[in-house]
Phi, psi and omega in degrees: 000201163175256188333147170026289194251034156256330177243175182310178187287130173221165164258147159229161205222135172313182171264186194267135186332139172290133162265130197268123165351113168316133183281129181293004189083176161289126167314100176276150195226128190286119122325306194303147173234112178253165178304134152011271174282338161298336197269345180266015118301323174275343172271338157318310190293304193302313169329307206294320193259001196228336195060011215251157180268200208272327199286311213283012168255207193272150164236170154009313191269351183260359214218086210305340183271318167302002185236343170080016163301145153236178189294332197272299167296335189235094172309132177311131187281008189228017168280154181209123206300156166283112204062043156264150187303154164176171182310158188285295206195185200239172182288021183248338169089005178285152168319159179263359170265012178322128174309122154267143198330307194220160236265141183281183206046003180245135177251196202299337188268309184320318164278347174293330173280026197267137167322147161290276185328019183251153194224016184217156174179121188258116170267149165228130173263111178250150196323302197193160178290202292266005160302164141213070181244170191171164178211132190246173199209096143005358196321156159225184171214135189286344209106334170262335178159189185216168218269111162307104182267186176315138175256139181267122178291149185205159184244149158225199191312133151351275183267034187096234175219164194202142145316311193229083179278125163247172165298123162094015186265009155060042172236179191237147175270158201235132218162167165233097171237139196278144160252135216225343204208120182231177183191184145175190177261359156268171176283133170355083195283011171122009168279134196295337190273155198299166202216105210248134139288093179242142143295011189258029155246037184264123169231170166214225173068158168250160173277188186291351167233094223315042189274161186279134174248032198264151207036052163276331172255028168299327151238124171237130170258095167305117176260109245245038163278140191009073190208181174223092164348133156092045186214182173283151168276014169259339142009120136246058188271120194234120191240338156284322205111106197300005130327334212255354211037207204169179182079019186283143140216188197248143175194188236263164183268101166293354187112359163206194184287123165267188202277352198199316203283176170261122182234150178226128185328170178298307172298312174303310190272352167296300188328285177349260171333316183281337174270321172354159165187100196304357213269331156314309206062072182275158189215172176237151176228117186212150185161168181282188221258351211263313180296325189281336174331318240266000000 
């Protein structure tokens, strides 16, 4: 759920500043020019000791610096998130599950907000700016690149996503935000993230398709929109200004659109909570599919 009147009143905090993006280095550019007849001598030689024709070696496009690429920005054309369908493995004999260097579907501006030090990133992807249909997805990152876990069907805002998030504009804010904090009105299952048991997660009432919202917060993950890290996600330390609304969090799914927040079934959000790990710095990465491209 989410703004002011979908979960009980709370604070929220803006995210955590963009970490600005590793420079990919410098292009290097071949210059050198030899003479004429040196180079129709050495490709003589190479014929003579190789048999191979002139085609057969590497050119320009194969070569990630002619293009102003590095290996590091451009996931391997034979990578495949981890547990998405693909070929059992490539004519190179690698797995089809090879981590890839940056988490697909997110483009250049969107990994630039991501912190360098976060090694956990729950993305959620929604269907369209105006659905509140979604989908969340796990990252770690191994060290070699990262590792997909299972995709979750997740609910967001009535009316979707928005860029300029307000109190009551019935959108999910679009964003890179760190998670910092979790509760809920069950007990602890057991998460590394600080953890508040309250009855003030006690909800009732019905939603926009008249579904019962009584154990939407029985698990909450505080999403670190207008809030103040290191409080309960029942907080209502507001530092942009309750107008800005507050209360975004990811909690258990009733069965429609929330007001603001990410809901994922009971079970995705116990898994969650139990992979969380504050020593990683997981942050969510959320917006609709067209907007996290960008």
């Amino acid at each position: 759920m989410a703004s002011s009147t979908d979960c009980p009143d709370r604070a929220p905090r803006a995210v955590s500043g963009a970490a600005r993006r590793p420079s990919a280095g410098p292009v290097r550019l071949r210059t050198g020019v030899w003479p004429r007849a040196v180079v129709l001598i050495v490709l003589a030689v190479l014929a003579a000791l190789t048999g191979c024709g002139a085609g057969s070696g590497t050119g320009a496009r194969d070569d990630p610096a002619a293009t102003g690429t590095t290996a590091r920005e451009r996931p391997s054309a034979t990578a495949t998130a981890a547990g998405a369908p693909g070929a059992a493995g490539t004519a190179q004999g690698r797995p089809a599950t090879e981590t890839p260097a940056v988490i697909p579907g997110l483009g250049p501006r969107t990994r630039a907000w991501i912190p360098g030090d976060a090694r956990q990133v729950v993305v959620v992807t929604g269907r369209d700016r105006n659905t509140s249909h979604s989908q969340a997805v796990l990252y770690r990152h191994t060290g070699a690149g990262w590792q997909a876990g299972p995709a979750w069907p997740a609910r967001n805002a009535l009316r979707g996503w928005t860029d300029d998030h307000w109190a009551g504009d019935l959108r999910s804010p679009i964003g890179v935000y760190s998670l910092s904090d979790a509760g809920g009105l069950l007990a602890d299952p057991g998460t590394r993230l600080p953890y508040d048991r309250s009855d003030g997660f006690a909800v009732s009432g019905t939603g926009f398709e008249g579904e019962p919202l009584e154990g939407s917060f029985d698990y909450v993950v505080a999403i670190d929109y207008n809030r103040e890290p290191g409080a309960s996600p029942l907080d209502l330390t507001r530092p942009l200004g309750a107008d800005r609304g507050g209360g975004i969090w990811l909690h258990v799914d009733h069965g429609g659109p929330t007001q603001g927040c990410v809901s994922l079934s009971e079970q995705h959000m116990r898994d969650l909570l139990l992979a969380l790990d504050p020593a990683q710095h997981p942050v969510v990465v959320m917006g609709d599919a067209a907007s996290l491209r960008e």
